[in-house]
C-alpha positions in Angstrom: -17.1 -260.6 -301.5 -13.5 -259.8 -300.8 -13.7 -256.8 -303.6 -16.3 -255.4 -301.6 -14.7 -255.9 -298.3 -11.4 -253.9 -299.4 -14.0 -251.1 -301.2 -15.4 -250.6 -297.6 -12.1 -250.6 -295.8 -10.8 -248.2 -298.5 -14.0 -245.7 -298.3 -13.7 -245.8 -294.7 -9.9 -245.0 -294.5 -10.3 -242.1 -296.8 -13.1 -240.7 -294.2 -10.9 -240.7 -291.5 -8.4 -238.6 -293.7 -10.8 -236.3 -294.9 -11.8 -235.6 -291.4 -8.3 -235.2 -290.0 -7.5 -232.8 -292.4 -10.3 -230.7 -291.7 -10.2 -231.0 -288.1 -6.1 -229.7 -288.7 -7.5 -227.1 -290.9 -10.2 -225.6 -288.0 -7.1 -225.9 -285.5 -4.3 -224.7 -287.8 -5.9 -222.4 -290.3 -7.1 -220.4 -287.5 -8.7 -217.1 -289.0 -9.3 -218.9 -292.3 -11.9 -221.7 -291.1 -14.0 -219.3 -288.5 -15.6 -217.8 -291.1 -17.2 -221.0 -291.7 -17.6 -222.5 -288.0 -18.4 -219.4 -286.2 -15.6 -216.8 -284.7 -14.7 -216.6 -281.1 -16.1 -213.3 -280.0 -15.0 -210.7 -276.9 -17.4 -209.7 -274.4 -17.2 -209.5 -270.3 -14.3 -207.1 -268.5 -13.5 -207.5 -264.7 -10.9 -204.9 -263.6 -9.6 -204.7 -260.4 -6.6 -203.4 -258.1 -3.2 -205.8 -257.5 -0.2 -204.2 -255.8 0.8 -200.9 -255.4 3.7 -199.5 -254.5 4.7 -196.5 -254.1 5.2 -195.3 -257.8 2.9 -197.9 -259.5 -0.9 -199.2 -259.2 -1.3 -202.8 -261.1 -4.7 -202.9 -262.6 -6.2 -207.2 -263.3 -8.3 -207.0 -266.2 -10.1 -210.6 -266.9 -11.3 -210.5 -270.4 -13.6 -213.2 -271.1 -13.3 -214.5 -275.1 -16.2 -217.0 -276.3 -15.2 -219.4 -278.5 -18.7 -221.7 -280.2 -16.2 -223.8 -282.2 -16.2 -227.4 -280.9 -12.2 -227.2 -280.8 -9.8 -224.7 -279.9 -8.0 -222.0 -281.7 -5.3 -220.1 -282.0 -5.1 -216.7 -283.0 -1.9 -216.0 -283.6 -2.2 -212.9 -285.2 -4.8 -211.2 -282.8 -3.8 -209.2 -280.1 -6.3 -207.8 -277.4 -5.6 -204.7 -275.5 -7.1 -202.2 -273.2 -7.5 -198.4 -272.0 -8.7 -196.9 -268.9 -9.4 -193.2 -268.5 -11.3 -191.3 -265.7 -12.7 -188.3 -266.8 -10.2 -188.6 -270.1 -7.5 -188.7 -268.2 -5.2 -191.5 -269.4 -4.6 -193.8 -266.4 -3.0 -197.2 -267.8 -3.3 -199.8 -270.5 -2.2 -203.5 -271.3 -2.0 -205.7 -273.9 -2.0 -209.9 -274.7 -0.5 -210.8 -278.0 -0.8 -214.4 -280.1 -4.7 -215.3 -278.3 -4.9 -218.7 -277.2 -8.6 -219.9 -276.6 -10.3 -223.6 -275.4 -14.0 -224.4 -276.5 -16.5 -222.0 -275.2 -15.9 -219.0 -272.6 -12.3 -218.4 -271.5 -10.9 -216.0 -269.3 -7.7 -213.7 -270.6 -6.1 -212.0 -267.6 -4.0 -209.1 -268.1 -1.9 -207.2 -266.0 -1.4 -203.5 -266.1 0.7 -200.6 -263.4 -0.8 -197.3 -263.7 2.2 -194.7 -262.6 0.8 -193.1 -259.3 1.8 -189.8 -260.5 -1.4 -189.8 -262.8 -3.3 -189.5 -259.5 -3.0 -185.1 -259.3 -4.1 -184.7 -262.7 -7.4 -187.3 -261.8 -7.9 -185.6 -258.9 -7.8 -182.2 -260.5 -10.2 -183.0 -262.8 -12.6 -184.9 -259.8 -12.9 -181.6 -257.9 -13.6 -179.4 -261.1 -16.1 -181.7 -262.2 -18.3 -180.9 -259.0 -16.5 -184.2 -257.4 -17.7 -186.5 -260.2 -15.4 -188.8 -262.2 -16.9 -191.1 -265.7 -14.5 -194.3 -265.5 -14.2 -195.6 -268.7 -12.7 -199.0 -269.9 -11.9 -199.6 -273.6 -11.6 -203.0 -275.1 -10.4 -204.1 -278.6 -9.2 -206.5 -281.1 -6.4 -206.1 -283.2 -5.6 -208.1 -286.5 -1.5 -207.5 -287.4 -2.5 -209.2 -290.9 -5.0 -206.6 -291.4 -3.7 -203.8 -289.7 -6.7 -202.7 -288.2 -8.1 -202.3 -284.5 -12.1 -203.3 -283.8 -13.8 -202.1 -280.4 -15.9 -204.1 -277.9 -18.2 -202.0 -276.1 -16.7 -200.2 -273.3 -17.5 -200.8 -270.2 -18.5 -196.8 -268.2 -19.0 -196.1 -264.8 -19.7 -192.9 -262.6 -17.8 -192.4 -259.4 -18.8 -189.9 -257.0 -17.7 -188.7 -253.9 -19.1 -185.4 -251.5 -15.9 -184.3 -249.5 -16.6 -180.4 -248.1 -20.3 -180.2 -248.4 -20.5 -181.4 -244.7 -18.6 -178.3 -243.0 -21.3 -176.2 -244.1 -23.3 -176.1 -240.5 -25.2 -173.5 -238.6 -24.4 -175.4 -235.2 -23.0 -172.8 -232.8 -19.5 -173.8 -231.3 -17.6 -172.2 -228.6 -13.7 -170.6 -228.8 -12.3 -171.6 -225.6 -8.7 -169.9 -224.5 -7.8 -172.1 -222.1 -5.5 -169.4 -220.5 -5.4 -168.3 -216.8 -7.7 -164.9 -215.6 -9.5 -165.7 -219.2 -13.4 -166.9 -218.6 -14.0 -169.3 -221.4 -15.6 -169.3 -223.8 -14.4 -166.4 -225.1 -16.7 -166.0 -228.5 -18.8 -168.6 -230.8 -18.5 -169.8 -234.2 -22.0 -169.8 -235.2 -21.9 -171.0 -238.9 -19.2 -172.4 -240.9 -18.9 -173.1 -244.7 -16.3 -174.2 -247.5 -16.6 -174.5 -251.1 -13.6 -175.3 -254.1 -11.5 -172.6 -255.2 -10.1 -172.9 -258.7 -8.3 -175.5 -258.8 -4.8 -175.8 -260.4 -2.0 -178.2 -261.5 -0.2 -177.6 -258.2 -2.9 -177.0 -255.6 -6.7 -178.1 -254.7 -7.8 -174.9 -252.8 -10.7 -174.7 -250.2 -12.7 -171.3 -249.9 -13.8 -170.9 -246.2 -15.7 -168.8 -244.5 -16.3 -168.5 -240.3 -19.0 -166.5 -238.8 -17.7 -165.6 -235.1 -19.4 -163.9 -232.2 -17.5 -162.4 -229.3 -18.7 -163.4 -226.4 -16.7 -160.7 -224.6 -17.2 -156.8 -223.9 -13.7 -155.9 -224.6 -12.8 -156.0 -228.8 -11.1 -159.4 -229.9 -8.6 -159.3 -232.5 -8.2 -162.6 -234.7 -4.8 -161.7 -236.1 -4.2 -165.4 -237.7 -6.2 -168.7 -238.5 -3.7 -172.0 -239.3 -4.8 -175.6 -240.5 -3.8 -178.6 -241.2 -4.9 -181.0 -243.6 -4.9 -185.1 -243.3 -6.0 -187.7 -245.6 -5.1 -191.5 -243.3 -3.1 -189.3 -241.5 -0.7 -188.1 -244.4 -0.5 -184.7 -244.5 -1.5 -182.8 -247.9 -2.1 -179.5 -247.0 -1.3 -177.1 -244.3 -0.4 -173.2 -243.3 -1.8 -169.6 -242.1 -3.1 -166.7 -243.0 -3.8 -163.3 -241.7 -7.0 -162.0 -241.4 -6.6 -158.7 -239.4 -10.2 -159.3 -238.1 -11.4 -156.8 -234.9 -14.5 -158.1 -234.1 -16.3 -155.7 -231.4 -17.1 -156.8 -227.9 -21.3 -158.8 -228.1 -20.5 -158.7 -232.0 -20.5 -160.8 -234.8 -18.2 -160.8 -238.1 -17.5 -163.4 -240.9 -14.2 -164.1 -242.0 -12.7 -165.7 -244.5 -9.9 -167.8 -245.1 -8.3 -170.3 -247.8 -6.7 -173.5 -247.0 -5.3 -175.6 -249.9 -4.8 -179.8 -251.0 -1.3 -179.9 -252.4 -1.7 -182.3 -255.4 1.8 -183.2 -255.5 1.1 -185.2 -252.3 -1.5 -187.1 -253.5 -0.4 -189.9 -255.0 1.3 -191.1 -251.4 -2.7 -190.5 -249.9 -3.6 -192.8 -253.2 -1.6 -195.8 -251.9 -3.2 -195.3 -248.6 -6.6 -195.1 -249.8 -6.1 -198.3 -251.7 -4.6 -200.2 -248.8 -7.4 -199.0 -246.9 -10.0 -200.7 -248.9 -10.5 -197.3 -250.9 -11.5 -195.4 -247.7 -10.4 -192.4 -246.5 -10.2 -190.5 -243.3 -10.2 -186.3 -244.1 -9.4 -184.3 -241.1 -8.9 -180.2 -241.1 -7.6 -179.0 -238.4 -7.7 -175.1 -237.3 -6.2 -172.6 -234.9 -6.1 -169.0 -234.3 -4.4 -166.4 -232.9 -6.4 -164.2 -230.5 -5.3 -161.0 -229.1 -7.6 -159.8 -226.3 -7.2 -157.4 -223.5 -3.6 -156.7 -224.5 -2.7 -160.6 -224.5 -2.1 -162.6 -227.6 -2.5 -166.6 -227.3 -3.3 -169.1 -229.9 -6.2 -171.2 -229.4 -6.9 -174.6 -231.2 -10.3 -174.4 -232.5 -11.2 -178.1 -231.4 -14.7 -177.3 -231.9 -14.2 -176.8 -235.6 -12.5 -180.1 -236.4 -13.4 -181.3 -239.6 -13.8 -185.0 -240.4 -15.0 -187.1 -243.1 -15.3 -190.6 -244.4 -14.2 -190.5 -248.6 -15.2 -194.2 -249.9 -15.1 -195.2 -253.7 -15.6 -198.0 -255.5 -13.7 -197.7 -258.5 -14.2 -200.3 -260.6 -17.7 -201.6 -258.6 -16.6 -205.1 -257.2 -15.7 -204.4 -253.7 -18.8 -205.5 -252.4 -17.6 -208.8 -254.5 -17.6 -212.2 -252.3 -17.0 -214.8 -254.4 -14.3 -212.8 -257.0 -17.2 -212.7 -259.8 -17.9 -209.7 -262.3 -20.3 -207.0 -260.8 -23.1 -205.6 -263.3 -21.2 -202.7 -263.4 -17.9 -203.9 -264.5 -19.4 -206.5 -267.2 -20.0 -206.2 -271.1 -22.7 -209.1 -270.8 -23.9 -211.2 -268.5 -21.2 -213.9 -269.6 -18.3 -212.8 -267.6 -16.5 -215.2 -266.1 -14.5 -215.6 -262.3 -10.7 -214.2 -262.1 -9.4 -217.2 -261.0 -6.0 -215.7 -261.4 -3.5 -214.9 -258.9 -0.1 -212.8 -258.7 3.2 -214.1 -259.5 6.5 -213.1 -257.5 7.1 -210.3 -260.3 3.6 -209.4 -259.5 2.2 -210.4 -263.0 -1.4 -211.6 -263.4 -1.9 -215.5 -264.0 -4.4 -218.3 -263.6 -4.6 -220.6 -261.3 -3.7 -223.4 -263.7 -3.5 -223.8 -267.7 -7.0 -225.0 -269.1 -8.8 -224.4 -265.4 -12.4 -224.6 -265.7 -14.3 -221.6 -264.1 -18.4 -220.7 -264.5 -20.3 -217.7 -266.0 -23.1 -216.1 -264.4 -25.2 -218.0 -267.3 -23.8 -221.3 -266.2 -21.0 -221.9 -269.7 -18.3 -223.4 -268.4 -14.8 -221.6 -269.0 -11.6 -222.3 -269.6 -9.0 -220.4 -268.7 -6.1 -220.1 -270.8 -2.5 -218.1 -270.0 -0.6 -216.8 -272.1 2.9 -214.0 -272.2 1.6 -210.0 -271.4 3.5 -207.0 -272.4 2.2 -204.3 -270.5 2.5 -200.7 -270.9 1.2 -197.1 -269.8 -0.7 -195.1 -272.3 0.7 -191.9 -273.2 -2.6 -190.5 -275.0 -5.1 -193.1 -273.0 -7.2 -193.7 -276.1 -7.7 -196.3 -279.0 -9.2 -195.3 -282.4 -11.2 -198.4 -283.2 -13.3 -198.9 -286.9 -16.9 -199.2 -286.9 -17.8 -202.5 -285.7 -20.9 -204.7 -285.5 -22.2 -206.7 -282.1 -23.7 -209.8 -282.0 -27.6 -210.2 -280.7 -26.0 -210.6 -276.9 -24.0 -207.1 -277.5 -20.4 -209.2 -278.0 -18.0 -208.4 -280.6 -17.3 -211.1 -283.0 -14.2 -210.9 -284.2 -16.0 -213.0 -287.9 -18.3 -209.4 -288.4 -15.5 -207.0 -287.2 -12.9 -208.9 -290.5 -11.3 -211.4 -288.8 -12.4 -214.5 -290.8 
């Protein structure tokens, strides 16, 4: 009786050590026991704009890992990183080294500044792309034991914006002097229209062209046109040229002209357009000099005040309420809630160590912080190896090598 007594104790104290060690094994061994359990696997992206400054644009990147082990892991010799390019132009990148994951879905924030001074060479490429830009945001898994990097499946995006078309009109609009013994209005532009010019490193030019009647019987001479370009009220672009036009009394002459964007001021009208909720306020304003019956006197063309509304939505979120992942901005439907905020330095952390958040498929999250090192792509790009997705289009890190 007492034999078998101290047989049971002794079968039942080896179970406990059997089980401890492999429980230290799933926690410890890391890449060595997910081949076995299952491997964590990276999926949803939510990017979206933190401070700017002058010089600097921080981009939040929540990158949601999923974890089916019943414990949690540590990859200590995974890194995850990022690239964002709009219309291949390298904007930023970031990366989070020695991974850190609960059970289940957990949120990796990451915390990027994009140099302002990338923002001529986007735009450049915007106008010459008939005012198009593809966003693109690349995600991927590095093993340092390996050597080797392993995509997720970007995340693309189209952005679109229509800033000239609208001063093509046909809508007659009077030239008034405003000068004494002058009856006003002294002629009519009858039909405006703009178009790009060929744009360059240093300028965004606008090809223009005014169709003007005379409402008078003596000849008017145009001698100059002037405008002035604003974008939230910071100038980009303004100056004259001469145009030489006579334009014969109850006649009608088009003339053309060429005003210009200076790109080097666009990245100030970038923070603007940020801290104004990514809208924009475009104003052209014109003048001309007139001579006419032997007096010369420069006339605002108020009547040909241009104005638009420019909106974007870069990343797709800002008609976001509740802070979650838009369908634009996911990889799945399993992305997870920021719940991060901004440190003094203005890095990217959660709310709380091991906070719980929920995915749009009801998993509960954890969310897990961890060090960044953040830097700002030189080339923009990351050569990634052939990879394989699970059925619910996330890279597992078990099929990409990492076991």
């Amino acid at each position: 009786m007492l034999g078998s007594i101290k047989s049971a104790l002794l079968g039942s104290k080896l179970r406990v050590l059997v089980t401890v060690v492999v429980a230290l094994g799933v926690v410890g061994g890391g890449g060595l026991s997910l081949g076995l359990l299952g491997a964590p696997s990276v999926g949803g992206i939510h990017n979206s704009f933190g401070n700017v400054t002058e010089e600097t644009t921080e981009i939040r990147t929540d990158l949601v890992v999923r974890n089916p082990n019943p414990v949690g892991v540590n990859l200590g010799g995974v890194s995850v990183s990022y690239d964002v390019t709009m219309n291949g132009v390298a904007m930023a990148n970031g990366t989070k080294e020695g991974v850190s994951v609960g059970t289940g879905n957990s949120t990796v924030a990451l915390s990027t500044e994009m140099r302002n001074d990338r923002i001529p060479a986007w735009w450049a490429s915007h106008v010459r792309n008939g005012e198009k830009t593809a966003l693109r945001v690349d995600a991927s898994v590095r093993s340092q034991t390996l050597g080797r990097s392993f995509q997720a499946p970007p995340v693309e995006r189209e952005i679109s914006t229509d800033v000239i078309s609208q001063f093509n009109s046909s809508e007659p609009r009077p030239i008034n002097a405003e000068q004494p013994l002058v009856s006003d209005p002294v002629g009519y532009v009858n039909e405006t229209s703009a178009q790009w010019g060929t744009v360059t490193e240093s300028e965004t030019p606008i090809d223009m062209r005014f169709t003007v009647y005379n409402a008078k019987t003596l000849p008017m001479a145009i001698t100059e046109l002037g405008y002035t370009i604003t974008m939230n009220n910071i100038t980009v672009g303004n100056g004259s040229s001469e145009t030489g036009h006579v334009i014969e009394g109850h006649s009608t002459e088009t003339i053309e002209t060429r005003t210009a964007i200076e790109n080097a001021k666009l990245d100030e009208w970038w923070v603007s357009h940020l801290e104004n909720d990514q809208v924009t306020q475009l104003r052209i304003d014109f003048y001309a000099e007139i001579e006419l019956g032997g007096e010369t006197f420069r006339v605002p063309l108020d009547e040909l005040t241009y104005r638009k509304t420019v909106e974007t939505d870069i990343f797709g979120n800002k008609a976001e309420s509740d802070g979650s992942a838009s369908a634009g901005e996911s990889g799945t439907a399993d992305d997870s809630e920021s719940g991060g905020e901004t440190t003094s330095d203005g890095s990217a952390t959660t709310a709380n160590d091991d906070s719980a958040t929920t995915t749009a498929d009801g998993d509960t999250t954890t969310t897990t912080t961890t060090a960044t090192t953040t830097t700002t792509a030189d080339d923009g790009t990351t050569t990634g190896e052939d990879t394989t997705t699970t059925d619910d289009g996330l890279l597992s890190l078990s099929e990409a090598g990492l076991r």
